[in-house]
C-alpha positions as CSV (number, residue, x, y, z in Angstrom):
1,X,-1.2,99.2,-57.5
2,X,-3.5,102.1,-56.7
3,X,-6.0,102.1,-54.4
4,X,-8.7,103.6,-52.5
5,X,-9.7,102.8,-49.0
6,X,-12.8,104.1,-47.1
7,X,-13.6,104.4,-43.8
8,X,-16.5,105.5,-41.5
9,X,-19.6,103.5,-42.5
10,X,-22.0,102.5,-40.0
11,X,-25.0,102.2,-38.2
12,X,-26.7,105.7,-37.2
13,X,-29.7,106.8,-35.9
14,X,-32.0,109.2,-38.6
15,X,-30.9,113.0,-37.7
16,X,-27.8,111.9,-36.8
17,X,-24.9,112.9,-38.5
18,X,-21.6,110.5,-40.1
19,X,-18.3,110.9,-41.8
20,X,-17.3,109.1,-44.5
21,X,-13.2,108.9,-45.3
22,X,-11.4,108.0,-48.3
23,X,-7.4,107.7,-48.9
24,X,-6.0,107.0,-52.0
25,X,-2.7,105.2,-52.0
26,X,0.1,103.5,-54.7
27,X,2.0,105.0,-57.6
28,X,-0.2,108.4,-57.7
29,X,1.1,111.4,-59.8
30,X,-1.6,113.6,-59.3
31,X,-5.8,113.0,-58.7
32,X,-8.2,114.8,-60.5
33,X,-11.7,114.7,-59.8
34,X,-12.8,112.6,-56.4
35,X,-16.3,112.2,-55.5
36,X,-19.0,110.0,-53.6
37,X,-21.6,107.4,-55.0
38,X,-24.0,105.2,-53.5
39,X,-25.6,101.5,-53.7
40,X,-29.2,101.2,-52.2
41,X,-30.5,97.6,-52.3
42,X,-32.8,97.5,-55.7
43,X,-31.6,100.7,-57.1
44,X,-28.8,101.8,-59.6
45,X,-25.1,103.4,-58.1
46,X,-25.9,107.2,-58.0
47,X,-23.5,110.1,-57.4
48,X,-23.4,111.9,-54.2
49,X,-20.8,114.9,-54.5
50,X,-18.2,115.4,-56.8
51,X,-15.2,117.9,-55.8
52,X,-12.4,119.0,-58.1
53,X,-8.8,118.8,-57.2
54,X,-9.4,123.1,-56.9
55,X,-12.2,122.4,-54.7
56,X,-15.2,123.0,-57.1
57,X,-18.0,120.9,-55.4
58,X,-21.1,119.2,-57.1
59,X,-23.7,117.6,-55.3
60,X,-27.2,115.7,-56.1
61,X,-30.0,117.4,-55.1
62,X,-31.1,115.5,-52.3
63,X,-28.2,115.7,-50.4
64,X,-27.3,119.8,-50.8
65,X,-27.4,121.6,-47.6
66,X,-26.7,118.4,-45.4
67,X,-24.1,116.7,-46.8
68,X,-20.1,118.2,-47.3
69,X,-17.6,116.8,-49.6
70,X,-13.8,118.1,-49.0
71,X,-10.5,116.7,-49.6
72,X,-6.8,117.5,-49.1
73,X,-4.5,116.9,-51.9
74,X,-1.1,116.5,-49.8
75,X,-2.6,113.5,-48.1
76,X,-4.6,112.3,-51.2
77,X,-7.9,111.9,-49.3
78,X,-11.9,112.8,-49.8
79,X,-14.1,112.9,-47.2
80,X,-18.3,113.1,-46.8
81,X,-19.9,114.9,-43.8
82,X,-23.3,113.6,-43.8
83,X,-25.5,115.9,-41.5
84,X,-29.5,115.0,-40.7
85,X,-29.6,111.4,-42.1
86,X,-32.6,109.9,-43.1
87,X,-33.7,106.2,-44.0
88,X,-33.0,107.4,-48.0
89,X,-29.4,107.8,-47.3
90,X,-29.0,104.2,-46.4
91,X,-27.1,102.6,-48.8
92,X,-23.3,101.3,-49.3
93,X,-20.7,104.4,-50.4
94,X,-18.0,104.0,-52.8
95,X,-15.4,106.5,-53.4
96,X,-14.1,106.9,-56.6
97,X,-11.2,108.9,-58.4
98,X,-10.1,109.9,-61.5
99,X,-6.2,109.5,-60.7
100,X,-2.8,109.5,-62.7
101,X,-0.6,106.8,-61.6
102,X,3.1,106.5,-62.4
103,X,5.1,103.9,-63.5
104,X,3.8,103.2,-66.1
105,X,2.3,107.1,-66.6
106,X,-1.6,106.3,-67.3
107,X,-4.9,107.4,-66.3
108,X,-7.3,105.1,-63.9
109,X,-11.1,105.3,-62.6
110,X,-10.2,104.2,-59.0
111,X,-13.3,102.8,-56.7
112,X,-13.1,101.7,-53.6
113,X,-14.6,98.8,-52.4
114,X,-17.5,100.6,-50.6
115,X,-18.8,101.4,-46.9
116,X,-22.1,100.4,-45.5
117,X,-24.3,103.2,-43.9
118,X,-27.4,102.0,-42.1
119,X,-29.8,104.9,-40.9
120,X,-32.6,103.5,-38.0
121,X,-35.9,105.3,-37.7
């Protein structure tokens, strides 16, 4: 089956700085868009950044100019540089895909099963 896997959640002081990994893995054809969401406790999943499988980026506003989505397409992974956390950005991350698996051909919304980032004042 496909699957994605992250990696790099933790506990980190505010100003600090984290990275957040993602790798997609199974019967994968090709991966469209990949992006970041996030969980606070009390409050709806909301998207981080969003990058294209050209590298097109799209980020929410309260994360621009701190955080940095990237990704490499020959190893199928997404990653999140988070730069000058705050108690806001605390939350679990998912990472999700739009990928096309193979056998059978079809299209899937991948998420993975999230990663907790705890930011201490």
């Amino acid at each position: 089956q496909v699957q994605l896997v992250e990696s790099g959640g933790g506990l980190v002081q505010a100003g600090g700085s984290l990275r957040l990994s993602c790798a997609a893995s199974g019967r994968i054809f090709s991966i469209n868009d990949m992006g970041w969401y996030r969980q606070a406790p009390g409050k709806q999943r909301e998207l981080v950044a969003t990058i294209t499988r050209y590298g097109s980026t799209n980020y929410a506003e309260s994360v621009k100019g701190r955080f940095t989505i990237s990704r490499d397409n020959a190893k199928n992974t997404v990653d999140l540089q988070m730069n000058s956390l705050n108690s806001e950005d605390a939350a679990v991350y998912y990472c999700n895909a739009d990928i096309i698996a193979t056998v059978p051909t079809r299209r899937l919304e991948v998420w993975g099963q999230g990663t907790l980032v705890t930011v201490s004042s």
